[in-house]
N, CA, C and O atoms as CSV, one atom per row, in Angstrom:
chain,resi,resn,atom,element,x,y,z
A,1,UNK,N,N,-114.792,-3.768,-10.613
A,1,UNK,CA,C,-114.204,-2.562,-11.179
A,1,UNK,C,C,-112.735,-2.829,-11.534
A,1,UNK,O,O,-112.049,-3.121,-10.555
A,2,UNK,N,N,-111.932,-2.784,-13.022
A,2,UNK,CA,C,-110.866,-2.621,-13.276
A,2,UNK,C,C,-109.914,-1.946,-12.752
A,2,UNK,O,O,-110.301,-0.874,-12.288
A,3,UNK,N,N,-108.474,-2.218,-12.610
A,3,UNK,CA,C,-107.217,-1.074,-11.902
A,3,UNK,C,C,-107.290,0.155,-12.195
A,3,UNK,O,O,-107.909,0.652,-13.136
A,4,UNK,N,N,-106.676,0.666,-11.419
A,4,UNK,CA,C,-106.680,2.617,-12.095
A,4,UNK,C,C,-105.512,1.854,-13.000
A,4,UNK,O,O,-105.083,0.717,-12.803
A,5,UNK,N,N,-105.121,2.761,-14.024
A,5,UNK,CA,C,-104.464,2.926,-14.241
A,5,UNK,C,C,-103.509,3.855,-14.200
A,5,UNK,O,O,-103.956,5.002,-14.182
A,6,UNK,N,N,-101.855,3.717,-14.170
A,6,UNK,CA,C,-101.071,4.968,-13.705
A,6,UNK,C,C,-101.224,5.722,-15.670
A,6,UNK,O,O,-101.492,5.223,-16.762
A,7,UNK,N,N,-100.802,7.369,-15.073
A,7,UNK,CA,C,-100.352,8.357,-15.907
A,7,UNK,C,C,-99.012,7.511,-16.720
A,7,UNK,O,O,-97.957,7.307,-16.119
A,8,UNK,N,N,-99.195,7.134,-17.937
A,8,UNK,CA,C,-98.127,7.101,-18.628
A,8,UNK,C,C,-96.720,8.055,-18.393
A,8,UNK,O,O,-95.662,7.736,-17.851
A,9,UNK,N,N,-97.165,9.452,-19.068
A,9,UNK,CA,C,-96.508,10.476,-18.993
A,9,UNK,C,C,-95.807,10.772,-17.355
A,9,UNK,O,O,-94.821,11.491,-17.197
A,10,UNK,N,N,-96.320,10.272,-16.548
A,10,UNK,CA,C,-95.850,10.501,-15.110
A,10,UNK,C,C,-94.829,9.347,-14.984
A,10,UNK,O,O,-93.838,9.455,-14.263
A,11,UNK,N,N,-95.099,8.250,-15.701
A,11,UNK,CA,C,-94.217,7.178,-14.959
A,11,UNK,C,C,-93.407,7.315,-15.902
A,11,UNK,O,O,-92.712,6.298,-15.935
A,12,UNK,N,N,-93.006,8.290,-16.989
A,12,UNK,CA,C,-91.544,8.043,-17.473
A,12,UNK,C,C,-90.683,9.328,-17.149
A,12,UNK,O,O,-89.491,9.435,-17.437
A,13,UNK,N,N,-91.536,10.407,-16.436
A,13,UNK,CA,C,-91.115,11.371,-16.011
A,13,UNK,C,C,-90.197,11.241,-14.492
A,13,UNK,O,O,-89.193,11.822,-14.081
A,14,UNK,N,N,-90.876,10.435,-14.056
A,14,UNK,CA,C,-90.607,10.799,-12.355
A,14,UNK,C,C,-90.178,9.122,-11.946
A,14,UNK,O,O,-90.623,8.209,-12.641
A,15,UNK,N,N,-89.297,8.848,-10.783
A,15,UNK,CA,C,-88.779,8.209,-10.095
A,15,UNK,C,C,-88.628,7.837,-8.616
A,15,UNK,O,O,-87.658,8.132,-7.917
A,16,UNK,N,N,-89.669,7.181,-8.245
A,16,UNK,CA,C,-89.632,7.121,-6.667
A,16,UNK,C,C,-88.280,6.589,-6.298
A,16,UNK,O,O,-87.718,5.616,-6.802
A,17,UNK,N,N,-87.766,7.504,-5.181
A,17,UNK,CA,C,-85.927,6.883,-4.489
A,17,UNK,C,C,-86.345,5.757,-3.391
A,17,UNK,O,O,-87.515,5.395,-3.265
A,18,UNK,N,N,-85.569,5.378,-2.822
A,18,UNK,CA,C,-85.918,4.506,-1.561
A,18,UNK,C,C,-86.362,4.959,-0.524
A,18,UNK,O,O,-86.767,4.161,0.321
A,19,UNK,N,N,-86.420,6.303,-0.283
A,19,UNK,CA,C,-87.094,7.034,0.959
A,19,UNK,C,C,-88.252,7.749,0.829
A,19,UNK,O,O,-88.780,8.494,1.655
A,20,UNK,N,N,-88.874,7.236,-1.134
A,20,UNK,CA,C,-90.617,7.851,-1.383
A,20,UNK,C,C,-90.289,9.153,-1.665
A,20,UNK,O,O,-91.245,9.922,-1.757
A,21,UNK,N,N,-89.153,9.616,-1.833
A,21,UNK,CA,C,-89.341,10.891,-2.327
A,21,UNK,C,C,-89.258,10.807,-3.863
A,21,UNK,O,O,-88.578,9.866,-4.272
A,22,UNK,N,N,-89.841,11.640,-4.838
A,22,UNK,CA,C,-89.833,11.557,-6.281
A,22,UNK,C,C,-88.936,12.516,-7.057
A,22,UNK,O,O,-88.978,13.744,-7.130
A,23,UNK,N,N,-87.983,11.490,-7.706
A,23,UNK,CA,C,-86.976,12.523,-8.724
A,23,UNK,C,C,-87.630,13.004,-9.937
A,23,UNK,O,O,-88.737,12.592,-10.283
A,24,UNK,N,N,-86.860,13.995,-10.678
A,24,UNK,CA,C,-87.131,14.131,-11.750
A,24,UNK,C,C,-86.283,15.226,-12.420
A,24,UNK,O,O,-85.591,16.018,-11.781
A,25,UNK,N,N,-86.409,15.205,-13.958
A,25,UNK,CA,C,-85.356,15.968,-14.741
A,25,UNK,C,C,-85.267,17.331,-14.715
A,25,UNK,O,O,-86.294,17.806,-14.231
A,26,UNK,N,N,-84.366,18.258,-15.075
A,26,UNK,CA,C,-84.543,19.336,-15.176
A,26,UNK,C,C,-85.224,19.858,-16.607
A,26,UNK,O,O,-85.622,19.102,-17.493
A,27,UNK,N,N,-85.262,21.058,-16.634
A,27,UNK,CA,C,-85.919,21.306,-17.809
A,27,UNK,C,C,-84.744,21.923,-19.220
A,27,UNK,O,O,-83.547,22.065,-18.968
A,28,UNK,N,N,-85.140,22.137,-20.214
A,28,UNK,CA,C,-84.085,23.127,-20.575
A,28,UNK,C,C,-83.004,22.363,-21.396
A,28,UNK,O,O,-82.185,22.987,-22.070
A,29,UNK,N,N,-83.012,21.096,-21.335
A,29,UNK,CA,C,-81.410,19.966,-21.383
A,29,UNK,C,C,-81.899,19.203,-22.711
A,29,UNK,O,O,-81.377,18.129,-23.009
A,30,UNK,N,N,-82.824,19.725,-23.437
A,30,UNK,CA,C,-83.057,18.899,-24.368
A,30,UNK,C,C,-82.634,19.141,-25.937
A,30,UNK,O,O,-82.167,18.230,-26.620
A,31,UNK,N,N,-82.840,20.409,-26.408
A,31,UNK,CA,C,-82.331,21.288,-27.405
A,31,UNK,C,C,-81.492,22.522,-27.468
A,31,UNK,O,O,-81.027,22.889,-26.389
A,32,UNK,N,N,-81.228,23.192,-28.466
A,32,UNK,CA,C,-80.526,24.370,-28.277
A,32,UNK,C,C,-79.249,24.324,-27.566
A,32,UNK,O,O,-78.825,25.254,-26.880
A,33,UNK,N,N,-78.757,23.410,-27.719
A,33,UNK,CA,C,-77.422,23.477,-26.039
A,33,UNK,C,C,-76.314,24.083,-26.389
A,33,UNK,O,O,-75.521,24.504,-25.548
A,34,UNK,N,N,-76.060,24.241,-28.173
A,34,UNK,CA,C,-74.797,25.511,-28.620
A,34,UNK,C,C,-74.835,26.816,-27.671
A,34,UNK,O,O,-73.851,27.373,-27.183
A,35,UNK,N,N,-76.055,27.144,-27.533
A,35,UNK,CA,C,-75.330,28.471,-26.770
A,35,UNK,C,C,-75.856,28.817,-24.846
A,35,UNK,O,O,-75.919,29.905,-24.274
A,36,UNK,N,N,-76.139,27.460,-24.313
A,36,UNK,CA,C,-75.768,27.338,-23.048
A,36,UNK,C,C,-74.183,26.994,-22.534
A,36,UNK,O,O,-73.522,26.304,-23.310
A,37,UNK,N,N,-73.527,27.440,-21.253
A,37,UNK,CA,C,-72.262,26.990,-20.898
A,37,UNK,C,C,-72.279,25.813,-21.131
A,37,UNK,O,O,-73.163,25.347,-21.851
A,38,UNK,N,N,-71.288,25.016,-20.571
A,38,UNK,CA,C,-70.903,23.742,-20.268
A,38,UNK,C,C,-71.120,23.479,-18.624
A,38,UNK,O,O,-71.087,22.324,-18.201
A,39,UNK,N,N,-71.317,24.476,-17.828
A,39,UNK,CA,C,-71.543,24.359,-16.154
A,39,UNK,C,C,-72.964,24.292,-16.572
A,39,UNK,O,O,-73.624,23.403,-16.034
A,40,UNK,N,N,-73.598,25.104,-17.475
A,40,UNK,CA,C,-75.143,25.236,-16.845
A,40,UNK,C,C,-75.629,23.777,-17.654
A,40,UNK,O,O,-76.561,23.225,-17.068
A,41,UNK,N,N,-75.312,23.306,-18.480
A,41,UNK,CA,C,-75.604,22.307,-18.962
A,41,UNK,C,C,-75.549,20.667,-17.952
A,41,UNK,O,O,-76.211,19.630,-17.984
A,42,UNK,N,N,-74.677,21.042,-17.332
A,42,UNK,CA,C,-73.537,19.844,-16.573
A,42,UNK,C,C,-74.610,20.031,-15.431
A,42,UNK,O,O,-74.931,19.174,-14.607
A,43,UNK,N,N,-75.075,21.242,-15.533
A,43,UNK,CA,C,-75.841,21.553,-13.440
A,43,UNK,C,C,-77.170,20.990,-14.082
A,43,UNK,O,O,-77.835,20.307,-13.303
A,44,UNK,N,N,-77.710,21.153,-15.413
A,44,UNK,CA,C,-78.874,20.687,-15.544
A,44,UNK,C,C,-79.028,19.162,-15.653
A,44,UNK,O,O,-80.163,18.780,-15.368
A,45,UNK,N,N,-77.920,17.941,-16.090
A,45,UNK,CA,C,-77.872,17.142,-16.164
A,45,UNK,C,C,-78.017,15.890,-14.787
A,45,UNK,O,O,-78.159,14.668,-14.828
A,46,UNK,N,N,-77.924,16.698,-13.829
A,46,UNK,CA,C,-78.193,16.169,-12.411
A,46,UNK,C,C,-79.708,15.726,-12.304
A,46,UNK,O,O,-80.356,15.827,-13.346
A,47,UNK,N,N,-80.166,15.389,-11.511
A,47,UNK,CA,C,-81.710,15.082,-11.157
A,47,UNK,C,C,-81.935,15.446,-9.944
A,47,UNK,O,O,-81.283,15.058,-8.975
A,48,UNK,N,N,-83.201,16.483,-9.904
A,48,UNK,CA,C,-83.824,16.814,-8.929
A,48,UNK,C,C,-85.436,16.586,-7.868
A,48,UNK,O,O,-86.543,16.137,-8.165
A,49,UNK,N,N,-84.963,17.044,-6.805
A,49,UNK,CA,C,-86.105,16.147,-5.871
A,49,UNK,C,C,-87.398,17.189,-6.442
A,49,UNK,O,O,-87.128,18.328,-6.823
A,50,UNK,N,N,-88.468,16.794,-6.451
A,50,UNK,CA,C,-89.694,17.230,-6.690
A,50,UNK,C,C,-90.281,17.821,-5.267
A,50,UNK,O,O,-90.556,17.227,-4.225
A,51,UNK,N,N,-90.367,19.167,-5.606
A,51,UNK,CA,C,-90.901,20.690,-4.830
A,51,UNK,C,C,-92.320,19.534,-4.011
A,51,UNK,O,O,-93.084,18.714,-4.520
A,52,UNK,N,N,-92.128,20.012,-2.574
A,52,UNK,CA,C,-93.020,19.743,-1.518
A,52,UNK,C,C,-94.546,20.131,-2.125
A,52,UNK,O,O,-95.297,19.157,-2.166
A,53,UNK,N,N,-95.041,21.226,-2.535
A,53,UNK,CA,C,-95.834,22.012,-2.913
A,53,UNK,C,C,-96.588,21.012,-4.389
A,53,UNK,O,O,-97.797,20.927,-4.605
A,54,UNK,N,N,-95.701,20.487,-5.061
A,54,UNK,CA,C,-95.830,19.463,-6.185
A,54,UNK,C,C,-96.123,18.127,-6.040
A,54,UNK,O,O,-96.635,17.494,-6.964
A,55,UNK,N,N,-95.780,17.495,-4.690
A,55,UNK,CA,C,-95.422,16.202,-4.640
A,55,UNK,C,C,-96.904,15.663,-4.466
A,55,UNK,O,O,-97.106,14.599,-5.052
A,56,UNK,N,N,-98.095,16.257,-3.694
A,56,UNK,CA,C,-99.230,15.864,-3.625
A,56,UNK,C,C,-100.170,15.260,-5.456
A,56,UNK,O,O,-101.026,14.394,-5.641
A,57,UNK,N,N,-99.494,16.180,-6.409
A,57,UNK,CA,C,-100.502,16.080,-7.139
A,57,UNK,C,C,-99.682,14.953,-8.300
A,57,UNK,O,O,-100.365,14.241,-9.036
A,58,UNK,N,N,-98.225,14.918,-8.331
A,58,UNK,CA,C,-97.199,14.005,-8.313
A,58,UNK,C,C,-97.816,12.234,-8.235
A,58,UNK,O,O,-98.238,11.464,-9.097
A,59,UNK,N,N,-97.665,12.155,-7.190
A,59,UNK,CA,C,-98.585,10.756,-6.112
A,59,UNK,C,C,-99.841,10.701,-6.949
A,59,UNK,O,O,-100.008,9.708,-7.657
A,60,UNK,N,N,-100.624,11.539,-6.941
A,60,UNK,CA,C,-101.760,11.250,-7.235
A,60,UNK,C,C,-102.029,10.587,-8.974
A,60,UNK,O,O,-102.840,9.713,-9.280
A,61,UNK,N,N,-101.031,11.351,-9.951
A,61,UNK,CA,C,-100.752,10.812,-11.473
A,61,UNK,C,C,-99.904,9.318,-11.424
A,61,UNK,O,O,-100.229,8.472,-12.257
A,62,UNK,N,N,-99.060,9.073,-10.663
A,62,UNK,CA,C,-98.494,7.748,-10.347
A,62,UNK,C,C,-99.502,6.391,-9.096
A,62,UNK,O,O,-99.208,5.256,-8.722
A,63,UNK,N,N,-100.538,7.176,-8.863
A,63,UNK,CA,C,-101.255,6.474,-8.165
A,63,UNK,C,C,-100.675,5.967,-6.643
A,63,UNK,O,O,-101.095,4.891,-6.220
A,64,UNK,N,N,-99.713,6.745,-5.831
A,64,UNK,CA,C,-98.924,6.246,-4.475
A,64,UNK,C,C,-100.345,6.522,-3.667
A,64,UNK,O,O,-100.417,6.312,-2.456
């Protein structure tokens, strides 16, 4: 039987850190940005840890 293969779309989305937890982008930061602040823009530009509730099905598209 051949490898699974991983989710494309998952592995350019998400980022395992060194402690297995998975980053990923915010939403929102891609278009339109004339009439967002400059804070809400700047707060979206950070990277965030992926919701407990998420992380099961997360693993499972990246194959962990």
């Amino acid at each position: 039987m051949p490898k699974m293969k991983t989710k494309s779309a998952a592995k350019k989305r998400f980022q395992v850190t060194g402690s297995g937890k998975l980053k990923r982008k915010h939403a929102y930061h891609g278009h339109i940005l004339t009439k967002k602040s400059q804070k809400r823009k700047r707060n979206l530009d950070h990277t965030a840890i992926v919701e407990k509730a998420d992380e099961r099905v997360v693993k499972k598209l990246l194959l962990m």
